[in-house]
C-alpha positions as CSV (number, residue, x, y, z in Angstrom):
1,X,0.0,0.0,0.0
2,X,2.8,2.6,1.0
3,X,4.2,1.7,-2.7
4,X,1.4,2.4,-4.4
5,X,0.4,5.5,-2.4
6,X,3.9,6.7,-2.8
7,X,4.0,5.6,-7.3
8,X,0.9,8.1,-7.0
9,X,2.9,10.7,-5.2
10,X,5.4,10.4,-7.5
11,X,3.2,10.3,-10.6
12,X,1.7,13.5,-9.8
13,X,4.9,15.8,-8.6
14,X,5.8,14.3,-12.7
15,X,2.8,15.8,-14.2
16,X,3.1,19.0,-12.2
17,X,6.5,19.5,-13.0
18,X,6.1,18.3,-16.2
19,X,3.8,21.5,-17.5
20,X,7.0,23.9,-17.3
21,X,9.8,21.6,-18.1
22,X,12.9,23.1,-20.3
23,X,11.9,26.2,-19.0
24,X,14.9,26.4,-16.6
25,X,17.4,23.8,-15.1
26,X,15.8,24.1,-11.6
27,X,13.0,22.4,-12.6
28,X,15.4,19.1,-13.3
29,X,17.0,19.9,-9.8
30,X,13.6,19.8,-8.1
31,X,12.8,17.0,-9.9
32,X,15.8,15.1,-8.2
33,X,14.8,16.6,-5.1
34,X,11.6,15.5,-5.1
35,X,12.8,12.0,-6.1
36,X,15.0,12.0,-3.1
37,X,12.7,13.1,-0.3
38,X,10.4,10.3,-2.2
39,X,13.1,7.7,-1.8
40,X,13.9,8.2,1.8
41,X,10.1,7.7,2.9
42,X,9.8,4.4,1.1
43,X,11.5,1.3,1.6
44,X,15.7,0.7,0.7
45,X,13.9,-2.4,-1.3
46,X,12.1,0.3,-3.5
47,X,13.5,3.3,-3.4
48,X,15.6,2.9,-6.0
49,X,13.9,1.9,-8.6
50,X,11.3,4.6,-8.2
51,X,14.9,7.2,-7.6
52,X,16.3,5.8,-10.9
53,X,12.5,6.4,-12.9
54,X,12.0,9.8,-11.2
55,X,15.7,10.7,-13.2
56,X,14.8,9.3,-16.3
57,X,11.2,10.8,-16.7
58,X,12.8,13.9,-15.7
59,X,15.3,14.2,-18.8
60,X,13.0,13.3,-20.8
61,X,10.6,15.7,-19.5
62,X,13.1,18.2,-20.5
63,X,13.2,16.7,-24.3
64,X,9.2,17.1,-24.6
65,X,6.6,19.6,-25.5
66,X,3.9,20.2,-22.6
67,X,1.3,18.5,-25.1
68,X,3.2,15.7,-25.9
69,X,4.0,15.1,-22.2
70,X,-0.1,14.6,-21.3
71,X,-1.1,12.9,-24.6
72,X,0.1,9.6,-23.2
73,X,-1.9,9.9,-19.6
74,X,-4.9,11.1,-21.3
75,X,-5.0,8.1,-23.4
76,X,-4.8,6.0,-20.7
77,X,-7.3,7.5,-18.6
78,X,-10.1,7.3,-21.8
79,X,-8.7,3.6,-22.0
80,X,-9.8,3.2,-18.1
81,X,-12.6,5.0,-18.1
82,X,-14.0,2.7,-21.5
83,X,-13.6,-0.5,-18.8
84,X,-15.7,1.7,-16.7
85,X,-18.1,2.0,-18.8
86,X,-18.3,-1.6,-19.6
87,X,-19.0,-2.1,-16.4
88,X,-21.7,0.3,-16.1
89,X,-23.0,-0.6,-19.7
90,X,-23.6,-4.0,-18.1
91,X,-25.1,-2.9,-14.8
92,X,-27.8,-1.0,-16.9
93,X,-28.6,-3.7,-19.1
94,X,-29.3,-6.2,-16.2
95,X,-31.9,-3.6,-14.9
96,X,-29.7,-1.8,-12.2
97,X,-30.4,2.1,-12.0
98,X,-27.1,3.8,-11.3
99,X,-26.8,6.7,-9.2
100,X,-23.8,8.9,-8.0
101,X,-20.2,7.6,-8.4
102,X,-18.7,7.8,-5.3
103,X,-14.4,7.8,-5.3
104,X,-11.9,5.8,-7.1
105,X,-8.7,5.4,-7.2
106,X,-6.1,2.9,-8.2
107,X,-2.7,0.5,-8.6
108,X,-0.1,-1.0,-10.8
109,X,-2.4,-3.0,-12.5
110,X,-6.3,-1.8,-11.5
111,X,-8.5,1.0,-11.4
112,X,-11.2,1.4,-9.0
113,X,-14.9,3.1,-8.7
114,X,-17.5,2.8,-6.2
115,X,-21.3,3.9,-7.2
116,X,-24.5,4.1,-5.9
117,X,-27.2,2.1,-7.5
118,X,-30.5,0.7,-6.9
119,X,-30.4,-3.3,-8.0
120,X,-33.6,-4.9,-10.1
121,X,-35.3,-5.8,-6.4
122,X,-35.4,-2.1,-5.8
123,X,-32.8,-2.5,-2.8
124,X,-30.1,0.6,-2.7
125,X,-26.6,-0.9,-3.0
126,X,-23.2,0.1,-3.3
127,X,-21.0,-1.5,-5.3
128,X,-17.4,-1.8,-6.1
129,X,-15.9,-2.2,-9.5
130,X,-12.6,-3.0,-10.6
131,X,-11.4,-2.5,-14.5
132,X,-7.8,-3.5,-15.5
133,X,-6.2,-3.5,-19.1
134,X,-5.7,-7.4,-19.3
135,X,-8.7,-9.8,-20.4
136,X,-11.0,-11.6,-17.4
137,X,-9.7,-14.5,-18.0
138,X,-6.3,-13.7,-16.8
139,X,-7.1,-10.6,-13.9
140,X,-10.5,-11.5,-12.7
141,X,-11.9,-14.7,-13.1
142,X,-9.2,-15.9,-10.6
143,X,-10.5,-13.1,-8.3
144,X,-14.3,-13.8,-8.9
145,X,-14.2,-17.4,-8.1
146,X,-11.9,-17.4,-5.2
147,X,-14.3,-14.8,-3.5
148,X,-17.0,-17.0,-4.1
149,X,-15.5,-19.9,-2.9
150,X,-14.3,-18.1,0.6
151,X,-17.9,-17.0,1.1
152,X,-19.0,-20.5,0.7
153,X,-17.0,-21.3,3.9
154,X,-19.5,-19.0,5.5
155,X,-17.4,-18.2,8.4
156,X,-16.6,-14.4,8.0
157,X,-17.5,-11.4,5.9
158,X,-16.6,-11.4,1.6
159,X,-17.9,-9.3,-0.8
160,X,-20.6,-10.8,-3.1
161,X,-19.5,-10.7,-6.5
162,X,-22.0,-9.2,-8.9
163,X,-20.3,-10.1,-12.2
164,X,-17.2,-9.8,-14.0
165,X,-16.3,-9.7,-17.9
166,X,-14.5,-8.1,-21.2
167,X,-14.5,-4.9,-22.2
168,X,-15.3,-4.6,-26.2
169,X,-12.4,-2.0,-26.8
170,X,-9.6,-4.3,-24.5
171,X,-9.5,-5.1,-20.9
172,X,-11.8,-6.3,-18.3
173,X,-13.7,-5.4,-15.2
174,X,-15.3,-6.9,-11.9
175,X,-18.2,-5.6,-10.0
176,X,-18.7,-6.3,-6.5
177,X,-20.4,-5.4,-3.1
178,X,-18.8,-2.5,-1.3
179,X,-18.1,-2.9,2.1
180,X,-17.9,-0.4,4.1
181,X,-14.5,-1.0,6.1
182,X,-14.1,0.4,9.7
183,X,-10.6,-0.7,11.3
184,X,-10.0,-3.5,12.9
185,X,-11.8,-7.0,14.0
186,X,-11.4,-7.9,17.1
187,X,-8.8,-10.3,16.9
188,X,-9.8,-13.3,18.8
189,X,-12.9,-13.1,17.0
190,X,-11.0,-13.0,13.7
191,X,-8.8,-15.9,15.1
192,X,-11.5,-17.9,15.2
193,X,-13.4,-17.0,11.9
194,X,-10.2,-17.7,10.2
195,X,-10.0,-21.0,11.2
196,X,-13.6,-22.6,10.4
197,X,-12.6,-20.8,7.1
198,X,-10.1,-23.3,7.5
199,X,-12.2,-25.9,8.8
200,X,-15.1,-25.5,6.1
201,X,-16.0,-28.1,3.7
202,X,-14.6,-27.2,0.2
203,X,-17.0,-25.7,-2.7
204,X,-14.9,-27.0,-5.2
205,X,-15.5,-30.9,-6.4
206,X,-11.8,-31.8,-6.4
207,X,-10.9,-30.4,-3.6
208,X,-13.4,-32.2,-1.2
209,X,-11.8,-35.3,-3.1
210,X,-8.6,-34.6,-1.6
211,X,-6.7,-32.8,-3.9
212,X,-4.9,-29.6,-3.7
213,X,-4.9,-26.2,-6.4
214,X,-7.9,-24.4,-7.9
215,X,-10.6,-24.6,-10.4
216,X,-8.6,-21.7,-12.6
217,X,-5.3,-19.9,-12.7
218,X,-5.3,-16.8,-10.4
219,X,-2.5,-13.9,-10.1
220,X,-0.8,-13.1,-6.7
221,X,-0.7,-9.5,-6.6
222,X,1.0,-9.2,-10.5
223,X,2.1,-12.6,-10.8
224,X,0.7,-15.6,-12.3
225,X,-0.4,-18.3,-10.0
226,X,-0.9,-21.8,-11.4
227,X,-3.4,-24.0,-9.9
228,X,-3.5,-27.1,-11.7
229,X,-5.2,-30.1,-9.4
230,X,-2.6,-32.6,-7.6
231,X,-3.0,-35.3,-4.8
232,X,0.3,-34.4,-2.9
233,X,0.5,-31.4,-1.2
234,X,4.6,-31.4,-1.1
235,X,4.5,-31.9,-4.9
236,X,2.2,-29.4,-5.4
237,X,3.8,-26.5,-3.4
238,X,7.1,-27.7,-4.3
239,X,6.0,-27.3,-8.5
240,X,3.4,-25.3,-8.7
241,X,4.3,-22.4,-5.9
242,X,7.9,-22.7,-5.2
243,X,9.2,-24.1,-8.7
244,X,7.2,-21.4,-10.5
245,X,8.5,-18.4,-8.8
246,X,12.3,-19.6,-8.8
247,X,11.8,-19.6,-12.9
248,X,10.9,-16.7,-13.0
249,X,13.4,-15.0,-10.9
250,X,16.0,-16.1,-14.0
251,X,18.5,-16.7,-11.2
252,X,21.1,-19.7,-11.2
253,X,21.6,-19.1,-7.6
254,X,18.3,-19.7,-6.1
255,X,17.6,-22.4,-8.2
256,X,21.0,-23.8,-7.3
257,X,19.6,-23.3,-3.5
258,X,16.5,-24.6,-4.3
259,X,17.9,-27.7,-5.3
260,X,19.8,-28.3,-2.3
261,X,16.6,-27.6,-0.2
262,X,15.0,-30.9,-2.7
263,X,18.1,-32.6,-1.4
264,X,17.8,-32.2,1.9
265,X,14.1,-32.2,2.5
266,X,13.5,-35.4,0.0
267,X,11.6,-33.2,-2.0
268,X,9.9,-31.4,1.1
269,X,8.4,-34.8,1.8
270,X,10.3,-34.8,4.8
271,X,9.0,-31.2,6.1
272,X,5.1,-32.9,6.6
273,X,6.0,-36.5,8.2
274,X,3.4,-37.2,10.6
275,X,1.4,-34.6,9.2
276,X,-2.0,-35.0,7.8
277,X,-2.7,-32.0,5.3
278,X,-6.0,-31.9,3.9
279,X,-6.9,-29.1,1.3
280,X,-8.3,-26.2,2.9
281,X,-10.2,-23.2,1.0
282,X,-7.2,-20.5,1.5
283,X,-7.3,-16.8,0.8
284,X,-3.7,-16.6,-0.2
285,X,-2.4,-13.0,-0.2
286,X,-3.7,-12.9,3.7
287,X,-1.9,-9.8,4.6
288,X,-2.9,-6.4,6.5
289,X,-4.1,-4.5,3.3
290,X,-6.7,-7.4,2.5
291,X,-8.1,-7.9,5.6
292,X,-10.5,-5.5,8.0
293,X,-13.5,-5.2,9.7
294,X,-17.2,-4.0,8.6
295,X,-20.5,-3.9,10.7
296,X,-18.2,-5.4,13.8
297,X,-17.3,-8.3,11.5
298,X,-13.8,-9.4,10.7
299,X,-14.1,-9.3,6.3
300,X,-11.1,-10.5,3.8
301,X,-11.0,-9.5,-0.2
302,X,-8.7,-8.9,-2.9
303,X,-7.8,-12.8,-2.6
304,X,-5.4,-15.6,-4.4
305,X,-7.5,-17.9,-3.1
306,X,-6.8,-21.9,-4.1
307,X,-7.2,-25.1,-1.9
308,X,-3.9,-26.1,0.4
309,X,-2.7,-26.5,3.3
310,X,-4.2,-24.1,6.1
311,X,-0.8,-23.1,7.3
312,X,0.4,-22.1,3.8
313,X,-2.3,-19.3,4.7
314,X,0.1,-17.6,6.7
315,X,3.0,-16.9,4.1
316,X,2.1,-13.2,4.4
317,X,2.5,-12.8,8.5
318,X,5.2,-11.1,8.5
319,X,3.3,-8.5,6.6
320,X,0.0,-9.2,8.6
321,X,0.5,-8.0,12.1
322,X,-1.2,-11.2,14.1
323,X,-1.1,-11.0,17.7
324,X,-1.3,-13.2,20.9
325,X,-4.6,-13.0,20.8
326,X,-5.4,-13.7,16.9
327,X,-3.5,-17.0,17.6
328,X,-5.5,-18.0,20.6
329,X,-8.1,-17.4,18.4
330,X,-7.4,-19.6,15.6
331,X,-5.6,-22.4,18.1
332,X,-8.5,-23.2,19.9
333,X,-9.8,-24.7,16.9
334,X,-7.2,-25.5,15.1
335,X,-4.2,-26.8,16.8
336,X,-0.5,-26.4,16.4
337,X,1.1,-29.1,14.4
338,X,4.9,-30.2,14.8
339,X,7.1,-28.7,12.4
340,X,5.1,-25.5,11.8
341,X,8.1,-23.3,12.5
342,X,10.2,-24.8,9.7
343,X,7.1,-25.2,7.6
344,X,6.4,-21.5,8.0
345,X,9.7,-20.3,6.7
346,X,8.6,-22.5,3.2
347,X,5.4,-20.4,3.4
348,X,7.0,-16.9,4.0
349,X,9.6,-18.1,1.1
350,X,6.8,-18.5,-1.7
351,X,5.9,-14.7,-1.0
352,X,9.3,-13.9,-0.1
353,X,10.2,-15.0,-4.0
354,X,6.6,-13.2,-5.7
355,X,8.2,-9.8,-4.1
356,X,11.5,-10.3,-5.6
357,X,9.8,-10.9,-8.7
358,X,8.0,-7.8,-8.8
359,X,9.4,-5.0,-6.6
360,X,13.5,-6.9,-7.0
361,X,15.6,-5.6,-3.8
362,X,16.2,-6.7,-0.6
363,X,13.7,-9.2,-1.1
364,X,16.0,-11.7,-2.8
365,X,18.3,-11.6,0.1
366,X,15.1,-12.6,2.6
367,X,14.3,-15.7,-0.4
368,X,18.4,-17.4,0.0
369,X,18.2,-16.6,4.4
370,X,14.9,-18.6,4.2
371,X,16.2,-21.1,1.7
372,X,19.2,-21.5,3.8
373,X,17.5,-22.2,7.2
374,X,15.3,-25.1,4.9
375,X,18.4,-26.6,3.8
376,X,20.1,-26.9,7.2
377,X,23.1,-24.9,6.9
């Protein structure tokens, strides 16, 4: 979240300096100043990237006339604003009456809206809507049917999803419920919630056969997720999650490390002996930013959801901020296996390697400590 907010900070000091660049060489000193204070409020594992694109948009800035320098935002935004209107085209022909649009906003790979409407019963509703530049297929399907599948466990707050499809001119977009979010849970009470989540029967077919992925391919935050169905969970985690995310690092040294972990662990067999793992509806990106309360229930969205093992859930911890009291919570249901502390650092590695691959940085340093305390050395 403080990446994103901080992209937008730096997007707009662009467009503001942009308007009376070559005017005068201050404006490329501010622009480096601005770059810099930027840098030092953000984290060493992104700062420079964003210092190194704050320079180059700069010169370039210099090299361009003011028209020139909007024509490419502008197109952009008509492009976002036609998946909008998709969106809205389809709410309109399904008999919803829209009202007034009520915020946006947006990330790397999403815009956002919420409206007013009235739906076909008459109700008033909010709703959310989500329009990105790739087809449903590959953004929001994943997305749509995961958030189905964690309300089916019934055990805590997820928005209903409304519907979600192409837009003619490119892109796609997802309509929702809007919650209206209000801190925290309480986080016993969340604790708890979270594990008969865990403990729910399984929607999908497969999964209440025993097997472990997802009824589609999903993203976790930018990057693909493959969910194909397998019977062993080691196998699965060790292909379809661990495997996937060394490959696309490109780096002979982790998967070098990786292969020693294989070595040692037979495979990761050996992490799970005397461990029964049954699949388990998962949210999958379970971290602070996708989690809150509304109407004094604890609520989770923006999922990566699949069916695993309920400890993969917590991966994202570290980035999650669960108390004492969340895991007294979710123990007294849901006891403490042996091994969980060496099983957690294969968990915290799969996210550890999906940061790497899209923010690089410090990141890859956290992926070879973790691989290194798997492989015993």
């Amino acid at each position: 979240a403080k990446l994103v907010t901080n992209t937008m900070r730096v997007s707009s000091f662009h467009r503001a300096s942009t308007a009376s660049a070559a005017r005068t060489v201050s404006t490329a000193l501010l622009l480096l100043l601005g770059a810099l204070l930027i840098a030092a409020s953000i984290p060493s594992t992104d700062a420079a990237a964003l210092t190194r694109s704050s320079l180059s948009h700069g010169r370039a800035s210099a090299r361009m006339s003011q028209s020139a320098s909007l024509a490419r935002p502008r197109a952009a935004h008509g492009r976002a604003s036609a998946r909008m209107s998709a969106a809205t085209d389809w709410l309109t022909a399904n008999g919803w009456t829209l009202g007034k649009e009520q915020g946006g906003g947006g990330s790397d790979w999403a815009s956002f809206s919420s409206s007013s409407v009235t739906a076909p019963d008459g109700t008033s509703r909010r709703l959310f809507i989500k329009a990105a530049r790739r087809p449903a297929q590959e953004m929001f399907a994943g997305e749509a049917l995961g958030l189905r599948a964690l309300r089916a466990g019934g055990a805590l707050r997820v928005p209903e999803v409304i519907h979600y499809g192409d837009a003619s001119g490119g892109g796609s977009f997802l309509i929702m419920e809007h919650l209206e979010l209000r801190g925290s849970a309480n986080p016993a009470e969340f604790g708890r919630a979270m594990a008969q989540l865990h403990l729910a029967e399984p929607s999908s077919e497969p999964a209440r056969a025993g097997k472990f992925g997802f009824d589609v391919e999903n993203t976790i935050g930018g990057t693909s997720q493959p969910n194909g169905w397998l019977d062993d969970w080691p196998e699965f985690f060790r292909t379809r999650r661990i495997g996937h995310q060394i490959r696309l690092t490109g780096s002979d040294e982790l998967a070098t490390l990786w292969d020693t972990v294989l070595d040692r662990t037979s495979g990761l067999g050996a992490l799970f002996e005397g461990v029964e793992v049954k699949p388990s509806v998962l949210h999958g990106d379970l971290w602070s930013g996708n989690m809150a309360a509304t109407a004094n229930e604890p609520c989770i969205f923006d999922p990566a959801t699949y069916f695993g093992h309920h400890e993969a859930e917590w991966g994202m911890s570290w980035c999650a901020s669960l108390g004492p009291a969340f895991w007294s919570g979710y123990r007294e249901l849901i006891r403490e296996d042996p091994g969980f502390a060496e099983r957690r650092n294969l968990y915290e590695l799969y996210h550890k390697l999906n940061h790497y691959n899209m923010f690089g940085g410090g990141y890859y340093g956290d992926s070879v400590r973790l691989m290194t305390r798997l492989a015993g050395k």
